[in-house]
LOFI-960577 format. One record per atom (N, C-alpha, C, O): x, y, z. Coordinates in steps of 0.02 Angstrom, whole numbers, plus 50000, padded with zeros to 5 digits. Example, Ala and Ser with C-alpha at 12.3 -4.5 7.8 and 13.67 -1.06 7.14 Angstrom:
# residues 2
506604971650390506154977550390506604983550390507124983450423506424988850354506844994750357506455000250394506705005750402
END
This chain:
# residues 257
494465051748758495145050448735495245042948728495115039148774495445041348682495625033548656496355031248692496825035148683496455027148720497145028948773497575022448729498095020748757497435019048670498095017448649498645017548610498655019848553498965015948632499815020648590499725026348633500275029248626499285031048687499575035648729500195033848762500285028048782500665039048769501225039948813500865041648882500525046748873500815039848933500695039648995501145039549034501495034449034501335046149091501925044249143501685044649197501325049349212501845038749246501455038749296502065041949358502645039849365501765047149395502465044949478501775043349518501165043949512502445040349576502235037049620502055028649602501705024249626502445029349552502105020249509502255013249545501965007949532502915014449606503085009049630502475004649678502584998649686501985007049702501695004049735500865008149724500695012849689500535004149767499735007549766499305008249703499225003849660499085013349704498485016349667498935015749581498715012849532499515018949585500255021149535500245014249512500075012149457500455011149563500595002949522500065001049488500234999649431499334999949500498814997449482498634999849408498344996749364498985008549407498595012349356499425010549301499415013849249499725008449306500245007049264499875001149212499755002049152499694994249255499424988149236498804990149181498734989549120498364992849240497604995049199497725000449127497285000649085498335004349120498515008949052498825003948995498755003748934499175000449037499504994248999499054990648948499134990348888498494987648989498054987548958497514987348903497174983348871497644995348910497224998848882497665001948798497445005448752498234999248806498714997948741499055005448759499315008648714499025007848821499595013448821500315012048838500485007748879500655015348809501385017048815501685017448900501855022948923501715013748924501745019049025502505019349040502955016049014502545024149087503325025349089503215028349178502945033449200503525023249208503575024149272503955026949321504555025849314503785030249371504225035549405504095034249481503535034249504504545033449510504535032449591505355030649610505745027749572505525033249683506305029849711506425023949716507005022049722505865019449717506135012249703506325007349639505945003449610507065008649625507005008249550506905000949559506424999149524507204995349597506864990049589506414986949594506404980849587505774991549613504954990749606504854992049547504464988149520505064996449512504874998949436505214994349407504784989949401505774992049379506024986049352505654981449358505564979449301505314977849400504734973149424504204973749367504104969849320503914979049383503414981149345503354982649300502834980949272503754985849272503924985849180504094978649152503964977749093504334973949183504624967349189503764963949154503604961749099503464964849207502764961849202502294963349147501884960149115502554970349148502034973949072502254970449016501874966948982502864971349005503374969048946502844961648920502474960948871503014956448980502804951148973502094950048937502044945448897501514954448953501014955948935500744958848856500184960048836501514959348817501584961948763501314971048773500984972448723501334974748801501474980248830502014982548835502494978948851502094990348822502814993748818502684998348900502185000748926503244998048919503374999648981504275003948993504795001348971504265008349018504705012149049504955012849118504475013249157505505013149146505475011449232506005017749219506475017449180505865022449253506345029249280506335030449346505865033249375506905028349374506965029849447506975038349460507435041949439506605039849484506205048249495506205050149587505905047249632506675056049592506315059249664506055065349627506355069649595505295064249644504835068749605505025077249652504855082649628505415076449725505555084749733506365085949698506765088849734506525084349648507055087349648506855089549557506665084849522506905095149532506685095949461506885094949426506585094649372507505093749432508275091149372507975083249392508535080749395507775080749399507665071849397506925072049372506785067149338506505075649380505835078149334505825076849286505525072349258506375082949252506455085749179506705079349172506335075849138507205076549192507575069349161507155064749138507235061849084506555063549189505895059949169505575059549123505425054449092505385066549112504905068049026505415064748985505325059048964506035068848971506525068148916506595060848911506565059148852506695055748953506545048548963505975045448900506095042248849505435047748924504715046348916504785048348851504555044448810505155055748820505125056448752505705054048705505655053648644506245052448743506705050248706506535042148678506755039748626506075038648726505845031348717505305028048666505315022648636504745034748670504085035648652503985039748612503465038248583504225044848589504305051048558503805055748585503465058848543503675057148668503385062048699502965060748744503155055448770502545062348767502115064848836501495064448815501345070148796501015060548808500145061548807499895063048866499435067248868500225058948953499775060548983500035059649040500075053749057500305065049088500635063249156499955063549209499465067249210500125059149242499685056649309500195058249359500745055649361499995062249396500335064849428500085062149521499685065349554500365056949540500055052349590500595051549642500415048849694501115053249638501675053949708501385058849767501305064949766501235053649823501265057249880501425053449941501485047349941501515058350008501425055850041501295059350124501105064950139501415055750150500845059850213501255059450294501835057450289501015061050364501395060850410501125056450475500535054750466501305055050513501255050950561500635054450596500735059550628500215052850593499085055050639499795061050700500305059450730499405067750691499375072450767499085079350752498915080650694499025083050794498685088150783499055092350739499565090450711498665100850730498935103650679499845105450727500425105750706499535106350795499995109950831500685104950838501255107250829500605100650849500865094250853501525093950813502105093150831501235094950751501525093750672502145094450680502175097450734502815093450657503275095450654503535099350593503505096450539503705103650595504025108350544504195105050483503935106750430504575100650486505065097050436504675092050407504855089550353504165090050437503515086250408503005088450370502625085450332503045095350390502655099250326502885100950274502595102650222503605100550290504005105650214503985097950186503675098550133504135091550193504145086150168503545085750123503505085350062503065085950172502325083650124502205088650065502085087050006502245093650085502375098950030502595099049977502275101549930503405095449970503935094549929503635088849876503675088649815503335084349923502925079849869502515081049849502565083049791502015080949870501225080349864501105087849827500535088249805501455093049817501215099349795501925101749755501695104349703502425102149753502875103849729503045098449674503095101449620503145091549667503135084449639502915089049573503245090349522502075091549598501485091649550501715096849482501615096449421502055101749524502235107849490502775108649436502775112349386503365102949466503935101549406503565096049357503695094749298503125093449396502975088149323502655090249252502725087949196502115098049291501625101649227502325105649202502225105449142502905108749209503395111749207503695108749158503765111349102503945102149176504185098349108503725094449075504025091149033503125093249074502845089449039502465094648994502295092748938502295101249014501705105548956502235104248897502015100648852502935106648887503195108748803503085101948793503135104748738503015096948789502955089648763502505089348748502435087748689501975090448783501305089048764501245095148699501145092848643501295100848704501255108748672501625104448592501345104548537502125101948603502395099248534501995094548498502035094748436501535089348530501135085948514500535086948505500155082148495500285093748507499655095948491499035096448553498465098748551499475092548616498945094648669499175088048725499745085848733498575086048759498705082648806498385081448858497815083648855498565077848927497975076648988498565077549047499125074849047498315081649091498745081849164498305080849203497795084149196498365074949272497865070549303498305073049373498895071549381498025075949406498245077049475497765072149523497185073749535498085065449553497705062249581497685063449676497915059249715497415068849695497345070949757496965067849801497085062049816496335071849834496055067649875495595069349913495805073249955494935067949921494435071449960494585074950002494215079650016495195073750037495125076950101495615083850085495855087450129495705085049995495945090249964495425095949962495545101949953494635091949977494065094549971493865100250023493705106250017493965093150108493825094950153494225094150200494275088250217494635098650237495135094350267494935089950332494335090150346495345085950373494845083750431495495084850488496055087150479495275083150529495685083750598496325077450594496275072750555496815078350634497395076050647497805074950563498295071250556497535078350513497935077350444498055085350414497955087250357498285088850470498195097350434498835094850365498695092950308499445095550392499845095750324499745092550270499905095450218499475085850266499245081550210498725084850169498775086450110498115085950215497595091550178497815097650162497535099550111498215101850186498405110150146498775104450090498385103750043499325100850083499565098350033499045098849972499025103349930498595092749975498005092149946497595096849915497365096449858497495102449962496985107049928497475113049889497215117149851498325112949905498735117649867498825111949801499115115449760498795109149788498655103449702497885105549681497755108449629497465103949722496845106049678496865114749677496435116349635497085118949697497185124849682497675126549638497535131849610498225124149620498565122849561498345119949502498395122149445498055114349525497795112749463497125117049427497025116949366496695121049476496035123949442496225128949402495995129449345496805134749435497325139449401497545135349328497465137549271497825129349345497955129149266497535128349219497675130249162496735124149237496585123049182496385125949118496505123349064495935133749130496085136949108496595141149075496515144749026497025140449103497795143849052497945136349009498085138948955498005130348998498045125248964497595122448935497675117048907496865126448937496285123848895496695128248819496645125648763496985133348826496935135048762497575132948723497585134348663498175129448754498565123348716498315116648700498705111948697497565115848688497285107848717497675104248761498025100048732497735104548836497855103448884497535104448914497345109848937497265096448930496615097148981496805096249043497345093449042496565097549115496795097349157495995092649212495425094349229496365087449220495825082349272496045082249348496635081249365495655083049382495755081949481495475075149482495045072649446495785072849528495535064349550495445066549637495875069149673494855064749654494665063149736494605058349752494015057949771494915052049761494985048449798494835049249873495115053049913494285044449886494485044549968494755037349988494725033349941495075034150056495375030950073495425023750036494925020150032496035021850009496225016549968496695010149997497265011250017496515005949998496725000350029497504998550009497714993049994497895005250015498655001249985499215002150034499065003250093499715001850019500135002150092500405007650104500925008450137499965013350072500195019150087500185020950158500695023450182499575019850203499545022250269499875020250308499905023250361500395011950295500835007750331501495011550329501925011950372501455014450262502115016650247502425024750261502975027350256501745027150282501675033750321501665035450389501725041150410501555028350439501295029550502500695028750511500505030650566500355026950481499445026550472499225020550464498815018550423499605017050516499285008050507498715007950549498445002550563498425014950577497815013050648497315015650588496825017950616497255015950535496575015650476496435012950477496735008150452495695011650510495345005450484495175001450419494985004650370495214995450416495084992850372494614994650315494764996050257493864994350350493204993050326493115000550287492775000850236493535007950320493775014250257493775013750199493475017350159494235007550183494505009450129494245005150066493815000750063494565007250029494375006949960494824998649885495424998549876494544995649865494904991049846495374996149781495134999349734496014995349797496464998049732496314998049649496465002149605495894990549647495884987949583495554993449560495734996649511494914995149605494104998449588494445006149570494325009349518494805007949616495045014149612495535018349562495625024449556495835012749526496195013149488495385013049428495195018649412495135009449410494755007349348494275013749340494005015049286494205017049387493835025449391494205029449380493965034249351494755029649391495275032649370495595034949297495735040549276495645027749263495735025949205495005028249174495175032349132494395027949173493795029249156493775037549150493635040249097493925041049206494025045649218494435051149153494225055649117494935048649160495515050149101495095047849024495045051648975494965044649025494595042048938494025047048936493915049548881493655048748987493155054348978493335062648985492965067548992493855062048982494135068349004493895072349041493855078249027493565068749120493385071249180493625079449196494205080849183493245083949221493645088549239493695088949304493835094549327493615083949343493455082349410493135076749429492595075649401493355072449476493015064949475493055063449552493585062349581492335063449587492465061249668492435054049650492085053149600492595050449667492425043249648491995038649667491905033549635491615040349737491525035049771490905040649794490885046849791490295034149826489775039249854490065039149931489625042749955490465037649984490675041450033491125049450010491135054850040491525047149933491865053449946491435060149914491665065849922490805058849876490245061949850489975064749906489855070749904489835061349958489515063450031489815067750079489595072250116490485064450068490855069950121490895078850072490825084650090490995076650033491325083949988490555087249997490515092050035489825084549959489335089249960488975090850017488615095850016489025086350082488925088750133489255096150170489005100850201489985094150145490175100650165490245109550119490475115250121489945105650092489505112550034488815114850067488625120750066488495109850094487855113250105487715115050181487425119950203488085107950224488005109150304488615108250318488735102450335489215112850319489765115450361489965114450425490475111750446489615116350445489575115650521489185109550534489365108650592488745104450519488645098750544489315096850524489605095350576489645096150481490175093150450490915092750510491295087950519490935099050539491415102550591491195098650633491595094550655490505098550660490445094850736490545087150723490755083650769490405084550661490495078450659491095075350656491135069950685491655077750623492395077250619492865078850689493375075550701492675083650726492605085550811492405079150832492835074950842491845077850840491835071450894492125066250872492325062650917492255063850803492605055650780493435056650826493895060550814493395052950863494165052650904494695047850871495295047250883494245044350822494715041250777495115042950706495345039050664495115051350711495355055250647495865058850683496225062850655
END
């Protein structure tokens, strides 16, 4: 896929991986139209694109509510005249404890984002794309969508209910040309884990944003139907395809998960 003059809507755009992949589409001569609750992070950032001779959109978005969804596309098409390619990248996660631990209201939260977000966005974004002859839906999830690990149960069912949504669709949207891409990311150096309760991540984990974003974007131009990114997150996912149970005892003893 040639990504310029694409319409691209990013959520989750105010910060992280979202922000990075706004810049890097920008770029790449796409159209981006940004979605997150901080409308004056998105103002910022469309601010910056603009400057860049780049067209840019800032829509202040709570990706669980579906009437502010739908408002989004219609945004994106009223500006652009439609939808090439939602990236669907809003999430977020809960303070490290066990499954038992968890609190109720912390699961329906992560849920609301990270898996529900996903669902109003293919909801209002397929007739846009369907009017335009087709399209790309990028669910950017997360290895541990793969495999889940200890002290992150709700974040991982989150995770693996998007890549189970998304595998369901692709097939029913291969035959509108609507392609449907998974992103696995494993741990990314942005302030997501600060901003979750997850400042005890180690450093040396994670992943530089820039890099993660530019696989990303790569990803999308090849019309990936699945992209682990990284050879830790290649390792973790096919390890636990072949040795399961080393995988279990090894995630068991790390006291730092």
């Amino acid at each position: 896929m040639k990504l310029k003059n694409k319409v691209v809507v990013i959520t989750g755009a105010s910060s992280g991986i979202g922000k990075e992949l706004a810049f890097q589409f920008a770029r790449k001569g796409s159209k981006v139209v940004l979605a997150a609750r901080n409308a004056a992070a998105l103002e910022e950032i469309a601010a910056q694109i603009w400057k860049t001779g780049q067209a840019a959109l800032a829509v202040p978005t709570d990706v669980t509510q579906r009437f502010q969804v739908d408002r989004l596309m219609q945004a994106a098409s009223a500006e652009f005249g439609g939808v090439d390619i939602l990236i669907s990248n809003a999430g977020v996660s809960h303070a490290t404890g066990t499954a038992m631990e968890t609190k109720e209201v912390d699961i329906r939260a992560t849920m609301e984002v990270n898996y529900m977000g996903g669902v109003f966005g293919v909801w209002a974004a397929v007739p846009l794309m369907e009017k335009r002859g087709g399209g790309q839906i990028v669910f950017v999830t997360s290895i541990v969508g793969k495999r889940g690990v200890a002290r992150n149960a709700a974040y991982c069912a989150s995770k693996f209910a998007a890549q189970g949504f998304a595998e369901s669709l692709r097939p029913e949207l291969s035959r509108k040309n609507i392609r449907v891409t998974t992103i696995c990311p494993p741990g990314v150096d942005t302030p997501f884990f600060a901003n979750n309760g997850r400042a005890d991540v180690r450093k040396f984990r994670l992943h530089p944003v820039q890099k993660i974003a530019r696989l990303i974007v790569k990803a999308c131009e090849q019309e990936k139907r699945e992209a682990l990114l990284t050879m830790d997150a290649k390792l973790l996912h096919w390890s636990n395809v072949f040795f399961p149970k080393i995988v279990d005892w090894a995630i068991a003893k790390n006291k730092e998960v």
